[in-house]
N, C-alpha and C positions, 0 to 999 in steps of 0.2 A: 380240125385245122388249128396250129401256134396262133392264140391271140399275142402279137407284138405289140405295148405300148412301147411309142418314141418319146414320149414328155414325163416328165415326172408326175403332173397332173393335167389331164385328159381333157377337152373340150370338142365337140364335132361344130360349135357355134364360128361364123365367117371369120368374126371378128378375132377370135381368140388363135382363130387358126393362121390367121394374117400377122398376130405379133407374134405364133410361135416360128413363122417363117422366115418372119424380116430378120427376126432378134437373133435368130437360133442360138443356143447354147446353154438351155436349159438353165443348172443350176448359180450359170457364172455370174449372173446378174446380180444376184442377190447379196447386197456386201452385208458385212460383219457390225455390229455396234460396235461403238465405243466401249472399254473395259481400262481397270486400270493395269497397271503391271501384273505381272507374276512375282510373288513373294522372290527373289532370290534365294536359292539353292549352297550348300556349302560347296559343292564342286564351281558353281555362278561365279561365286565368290575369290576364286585361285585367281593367281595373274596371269598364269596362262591361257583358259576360259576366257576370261575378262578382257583380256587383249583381242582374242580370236572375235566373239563377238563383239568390239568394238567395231574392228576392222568389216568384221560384215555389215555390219549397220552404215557405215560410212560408204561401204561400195552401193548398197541398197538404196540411200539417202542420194547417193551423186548421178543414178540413174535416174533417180526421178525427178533431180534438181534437172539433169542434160534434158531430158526430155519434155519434161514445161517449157525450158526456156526454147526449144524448136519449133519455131515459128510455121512452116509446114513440114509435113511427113508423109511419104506414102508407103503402107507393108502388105507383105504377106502375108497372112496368116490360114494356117492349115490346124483343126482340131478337131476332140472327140470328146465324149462324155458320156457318162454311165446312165444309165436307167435301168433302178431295179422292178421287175417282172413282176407277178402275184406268184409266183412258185418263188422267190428269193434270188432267183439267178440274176444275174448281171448283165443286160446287152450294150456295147460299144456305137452309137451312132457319129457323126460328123456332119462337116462341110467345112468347105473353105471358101476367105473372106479377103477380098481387095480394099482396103481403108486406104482413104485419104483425106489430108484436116489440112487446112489452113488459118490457123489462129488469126483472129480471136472469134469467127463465126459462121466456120465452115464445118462440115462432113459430109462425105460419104462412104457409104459402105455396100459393098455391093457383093452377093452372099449365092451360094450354090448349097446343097445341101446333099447327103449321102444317098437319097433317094432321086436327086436329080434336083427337085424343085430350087426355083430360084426367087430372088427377090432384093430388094433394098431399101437401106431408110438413107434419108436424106435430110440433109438442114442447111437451107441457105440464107440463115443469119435473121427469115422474118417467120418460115412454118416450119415443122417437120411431116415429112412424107413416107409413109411405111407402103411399097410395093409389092406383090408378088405378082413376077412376069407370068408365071406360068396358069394363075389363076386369072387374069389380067382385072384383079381387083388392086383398090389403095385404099389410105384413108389419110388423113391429114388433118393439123392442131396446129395453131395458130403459137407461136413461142418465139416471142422477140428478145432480146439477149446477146447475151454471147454463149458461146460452145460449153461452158461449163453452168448456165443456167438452162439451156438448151437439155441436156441429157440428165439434170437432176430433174426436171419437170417431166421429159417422158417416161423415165425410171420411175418416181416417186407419184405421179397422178395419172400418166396414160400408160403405167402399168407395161410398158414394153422392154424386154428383157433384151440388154445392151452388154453382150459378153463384154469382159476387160475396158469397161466404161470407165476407168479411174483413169486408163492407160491414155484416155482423150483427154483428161483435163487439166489447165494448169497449175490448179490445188494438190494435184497428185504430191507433191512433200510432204505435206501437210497431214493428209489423209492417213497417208501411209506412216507420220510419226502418232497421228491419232490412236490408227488402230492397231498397228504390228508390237504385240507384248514382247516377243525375243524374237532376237537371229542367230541362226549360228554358220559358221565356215565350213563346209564339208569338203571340199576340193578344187585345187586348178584342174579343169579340165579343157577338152576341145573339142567341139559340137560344128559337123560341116566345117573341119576347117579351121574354125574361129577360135583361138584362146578361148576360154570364159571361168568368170570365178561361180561356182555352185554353191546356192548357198538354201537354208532351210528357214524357215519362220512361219510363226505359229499368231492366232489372233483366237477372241474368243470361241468362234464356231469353226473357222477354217485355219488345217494346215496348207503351208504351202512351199513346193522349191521351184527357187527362180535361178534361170541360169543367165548370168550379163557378160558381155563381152568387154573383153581384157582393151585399156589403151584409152586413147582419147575420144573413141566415138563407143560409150557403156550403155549398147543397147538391148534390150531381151532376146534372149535368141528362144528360150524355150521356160514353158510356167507347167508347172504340174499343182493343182488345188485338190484341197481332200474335203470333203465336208464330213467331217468326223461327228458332227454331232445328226446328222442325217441317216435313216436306215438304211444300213448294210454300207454306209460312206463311199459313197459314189465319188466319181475322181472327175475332172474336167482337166485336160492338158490340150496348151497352144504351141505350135510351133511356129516360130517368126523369122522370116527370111526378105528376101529385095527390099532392104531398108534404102530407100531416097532419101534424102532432107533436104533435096532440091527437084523434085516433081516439076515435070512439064503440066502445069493446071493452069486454067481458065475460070471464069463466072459460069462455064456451060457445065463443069465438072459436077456442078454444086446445082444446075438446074434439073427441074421433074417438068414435065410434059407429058400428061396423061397420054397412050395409046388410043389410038380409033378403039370406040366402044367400052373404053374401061371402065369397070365399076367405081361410082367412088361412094365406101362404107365406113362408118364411123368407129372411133377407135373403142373396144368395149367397154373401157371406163367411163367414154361420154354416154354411153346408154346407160350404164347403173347412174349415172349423178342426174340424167335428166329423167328418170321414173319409168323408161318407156321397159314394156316387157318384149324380150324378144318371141318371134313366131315360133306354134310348137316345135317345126321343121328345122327354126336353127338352135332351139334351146339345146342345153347341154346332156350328154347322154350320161347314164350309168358304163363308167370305166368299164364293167364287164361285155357290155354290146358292143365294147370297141371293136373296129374290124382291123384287119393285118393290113 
């Protein structure tokens, strides 16, 4: 029988299994360092290049000025991501994700996954809550804040993997003049429909094309990442559709209420920082005993 791994790296342990449910999207979480430029190039250097990539960077930079300053949002989002095999092959998994924020200390996201499973994390401004319905376990970490200390604390210390987590916060400018070394203009196109300028850009570990929509509302309609410095550079692409910027949401949008009977288990970080060893039954197996 095809041993199929779906995560890049392997766990059968609750906890690990909960953030790769909530999170799903494998490699997208993982952002890039800081670097500095790329040397400029003599073709860099022409004014027509130089113009081109001015222009991109300018449509790149006004995307993510529009969308910090958008106070609530709610999207689509439909994607998939690579995981390479132990023979080198490449398998496609997915799911698709309902997001909704309300600045300055909301989200939810609420997530289906290619094999059916489901789940959601949640933040209403005093914990975040990582569910999956179909195991009807959670766990929960205490993070008061706003939405952009919110998601660097479960990123960076409860280790839960937050696809296109810069796409929530209102630093995203910033971020994005931190880490993006070049852009370049590849074409007006039209996607569903919508104008958009296509564009390409590169950072130290990842490439990436992002497609924004032409006009006064420049929002993503579609991200394709390459992790080129990754084996066999696995691809992660979002597609983004039913953009809101004025959602019908409540305080209930943003509420968790555990289900009759639900487990509540701790997020696997808080086990590694408090010493405790997990039972042999949930410790982590050897990738090869994985099952399909």
């Amino acid at each position: 029988m095809l041993t199929i791994f779906r995560w890049p790296v392997l766990s059968t342990a609750l906890c690990a299994a909960l953030l790769a449910v909530v999170s799903a999207g494998a490699y997208a979480a993982d952002a890039p360092k800081a670097v500095a430029p790329d040397k400029p190039t003599a073709e860099a250097q022409s004014p027509e290049v130089a113009a081109s990539q001015a222009e991109a960077r300018a449509i790149l930079k006004g995307m993510a000025d529009y969308l910090a300053r958008t106070p609530h949002f709610s999207v689509a989002i439909q994607s998939g991501y690579d995981v390479l095999q132990a023979s080198g092959q490449k398998i496609e998994f997915g799911d698709t994700r309902k997001v909704v924020v309300r600045r300055p200390d909301r989200l939810n996201v609420d997530i289906e996954r290619s094999d059916g499973e489901q789940g959601r994390i949640v933040y209403d401004g005093k914990q975040i809550t990582g569910f999956v319905a179909t195991q009807n376990r959670y766990a929960q970490a205490a993070v008061p804040g706003d939405l952009d200390k919110a998601i660097t604390y479960a990123v960076k210390e409860l280790k839960v993997r937050v696809p296109l987590a810069m796409l929530y916060i209102s630093q995203l400018p910033d971020e994005l003049e931190r880490r993006v070394q070049s852009v370049d203009y590849v074409e007006m196109t039209t996607l569903s429909g919508v104008p958009c300028h296509h564009l390409a850009a590169r950072t130290d570990s990842v490439d990436f094309q992002i497609w924004i929509a032409d006009g006064e509302r420049p929002l993503p309609r579609r991200l394709v990442l390459t992790y080129k410095n990754a084996p066999g550079q696995p691809q992660y692409w979002a597609q983004f559709s039913a953009w809101d910027l004025a959602p019908k949401i409540t305080d209930a949008t943003f509420t968790f209420t555990p289900p009759k009977n639900a487990q509540k288990i701790p997020f696997l970080s808080e086990l590694r920082r408090s010493g405790k060893l997990l039972p042999a039954a949930l410790a982590p197996k050897d990738p090869k005993e994985a099952k399909p």
